[in-house]
C-alpha positions in Angstrom: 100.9 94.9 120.8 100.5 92.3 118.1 104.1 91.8 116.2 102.3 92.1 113.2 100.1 95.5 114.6 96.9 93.3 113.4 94.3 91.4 116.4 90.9 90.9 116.5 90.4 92.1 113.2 91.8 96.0 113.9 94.8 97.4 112.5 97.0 98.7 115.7 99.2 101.7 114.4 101.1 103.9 116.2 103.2 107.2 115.3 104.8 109.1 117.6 102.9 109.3 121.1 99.9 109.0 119.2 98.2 105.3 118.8 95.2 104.1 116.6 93.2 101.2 116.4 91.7 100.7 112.8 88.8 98.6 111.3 89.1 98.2 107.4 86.3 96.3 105.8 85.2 95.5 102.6 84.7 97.8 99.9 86.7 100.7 101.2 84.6 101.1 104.7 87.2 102.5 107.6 86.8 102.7 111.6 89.7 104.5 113.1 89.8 105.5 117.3 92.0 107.4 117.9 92.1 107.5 122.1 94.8 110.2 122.7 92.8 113.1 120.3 89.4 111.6 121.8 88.7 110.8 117.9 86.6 108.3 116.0 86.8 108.6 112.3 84.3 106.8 110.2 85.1 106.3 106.5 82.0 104.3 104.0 83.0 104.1 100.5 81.9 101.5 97.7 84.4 100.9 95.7 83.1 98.9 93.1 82.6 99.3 89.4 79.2 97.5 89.2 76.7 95.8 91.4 77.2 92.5 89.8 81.2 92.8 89.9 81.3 92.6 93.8 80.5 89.2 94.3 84.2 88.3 91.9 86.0 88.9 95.4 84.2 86.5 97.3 
């Protein structure tokens, strides 16, 4: 595992016995796997005030 848990653009966490890969992308969108609890969690937010305010964070 990466030093800084982070390849490839996924998160790697792990707590305990149990390990996760996780994709955050913009906006407030999460991908996690988690292999051990044969799991895949999908998360699609927007987390923006206004349609015209997402384009300040590019």
């Amino acid at each position: 595992m990466n030093p800084d848990s982070y390849g490839y653009l996924w998160w790697l966490l792990e707590e305990g016995e149990i390990f996760a890969y996780l994709s955050l992308g913009d906006g407030g969108h999460v991908i996690c796997f988690i292999p051990e609890k044969d799991l895949v969690v999908v998360i699609l937010l927007k987390m923006f005030c206004h349609d015209d305010f997402q384009w300040l964070f590019f």
